[in-house]
C-alpha positions, 0 to 999 in steps of 0.5 A: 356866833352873831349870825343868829342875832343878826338875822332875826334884828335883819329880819324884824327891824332892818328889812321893815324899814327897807321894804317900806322905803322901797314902797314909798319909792314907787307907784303902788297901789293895793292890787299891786301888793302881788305883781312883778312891777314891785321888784322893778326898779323904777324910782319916783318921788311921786308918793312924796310929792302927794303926801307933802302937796295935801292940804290936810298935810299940815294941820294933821302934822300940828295935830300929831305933833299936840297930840303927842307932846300933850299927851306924853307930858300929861302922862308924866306929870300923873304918874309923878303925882301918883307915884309922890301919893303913894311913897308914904305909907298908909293903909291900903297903900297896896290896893291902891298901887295895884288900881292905879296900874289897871288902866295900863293892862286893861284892854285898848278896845274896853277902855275906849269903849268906857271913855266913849260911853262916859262923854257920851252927850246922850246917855254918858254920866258924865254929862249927866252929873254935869247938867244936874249940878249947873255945871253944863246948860245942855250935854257936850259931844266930848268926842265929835265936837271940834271946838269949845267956846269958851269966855275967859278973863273977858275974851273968847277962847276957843278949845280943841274939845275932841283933841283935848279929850283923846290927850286926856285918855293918852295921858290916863291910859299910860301913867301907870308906865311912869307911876311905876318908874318915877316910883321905883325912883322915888324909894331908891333916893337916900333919905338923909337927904331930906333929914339934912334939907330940913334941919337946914330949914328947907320946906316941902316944896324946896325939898321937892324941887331942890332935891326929888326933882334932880334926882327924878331928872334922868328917869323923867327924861327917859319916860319921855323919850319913850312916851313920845316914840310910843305915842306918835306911832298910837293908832288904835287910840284915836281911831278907837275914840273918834276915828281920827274926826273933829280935828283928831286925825293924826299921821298914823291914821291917814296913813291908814286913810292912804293905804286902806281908804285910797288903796295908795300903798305908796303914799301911806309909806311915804307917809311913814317915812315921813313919820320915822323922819320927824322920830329921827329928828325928835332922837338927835335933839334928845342924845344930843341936847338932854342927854349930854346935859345929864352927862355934863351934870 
């Protein structure tokens, strides 16, 4: 009875992952895809030698890494303020829930395109409002200028501006996900909780951190488990937004810059494992350190 289930989990998620391990093993190239050297067994580390050789291999694993941290806790924390704005009743709280959520249903290609026109230095509003205000002497190219500079507290400053940006979009796109978990979470809390916090004096902000936030920790924590799965493997965002330029290539896309810019299917998928390594890794820590936490408590 467990052969059809076994059979479809072989076949959409255990051979995947073997045959892509067997190409990272091997000399392929795009043409190769098709020949009969593919099922010969001639092993080499090769792929991973170039993967882990290539200049740009660090600082695309740092960008990855930024990226997907900054983009998975921005998520989180709108999507905590959202679903805390609307767990008290007011007028049109309904119609509000519902746009809250569209920037996750909406399709990818329409929203970067929007984000795209709106940074535009040229014809974006955004520059636009912000030079007639005297907030901007000139426009800002948002998606392809790499660095800001920036004065602070009397010292210069220097800001990732594009990686900044495309964070900013992650971290918009996807909070309606958390919004409608931390929300769901927020209405099942007892509220004799609060009564009893305040007749014991307890402010908002004790009651939010000695109270909500206790009782949120198993859901944020699982939001964030899934963000970051989700987000280090985001592709069409980034290529979408700045095509992976100005300091925004993450490891998805110079996979897609291995296998399709170099024709080298070998090192794109040695490239991948590398990816699914850091995800394993990523997995242990969290089952092993905040899970168990949650259990203990």
């Amino acid at each position: 009875m467990l052969a059809p289930t076994f059979a479809v989990v072989f076949a959409f998620v255990v051979f995947p992952v073997l045959w892509n391990l067997w190409l990272s093993l091997k000399p392929v190239s795009l043409a190769d895809l098709r020949g009969s050297s593919l099922f010969e067994f001639s092993l080499t580390l090769s792929n991973f030698v170039k993967v882990f050789a290539d200049p740009e291999f660090p600082q695309v694993l740092t960008v990855t890494l930024i990226y997907t941290l900054g983009g998975s806790l921005f998520s989180i924390l709108l999507g905590l303020a959202a679903a805390l704005l609307l767990h008290e009743q007011f007028p049109g709280r309904g119609l509000l829930r519902g746009l809250l959520i569209s920037p996750y249903i909406a399709p990818v290609v329409a929203v970067t395109f929007t984000w795209s026109f709106i940074l535009d230095p040229q014809l974006g509003v955004l520059n636009w409002l912000a030079v007639n205000s005297g907030l901007l002497t000139q426009p800002v190219p948002f998606l392809s200028q790499r660095w800001l500079e920036l004065e602070f507290l009397g010292k210069a400053w220097r800001l990732p501006l594009a990686l900044t940006s495309v964070i900013f979009f992650e971290g918009w796109r996807y909070f309606p996900f958390a919004f409608l978990f931390i929300l769901a979470r927020l209405q099942s809390i007892p509220e004799d909780l609060y009564q009893a916090a305040s007749v014991d004096g307890a402010g908002p902000f004790r009651r939010f951190v000695h109270i909500t936030l206790p009782q949120l920790w198993a859901v944020l924590a699982t939001l964030f488990l899934f963000r970051f799965i989700w987000t280090i493997n985001k592709f069409d965002d980034i290529f979408l937004l700045t095509g992976g330029q100005a300091g925004t290539k993450v490891m998805t896309i110079k996979v897609y810059d291995y296998a399709f810019g170099e024709f080298d299917i070998g090192a794109g998928s040695a490239l991948a494992m590398v990816l699914f390594g850091i995800l394993s890794v990523f997995l242990f820590i969290y089952f092993r350190g905040i899970v168990r936490e949650g259990r203990m408590e």
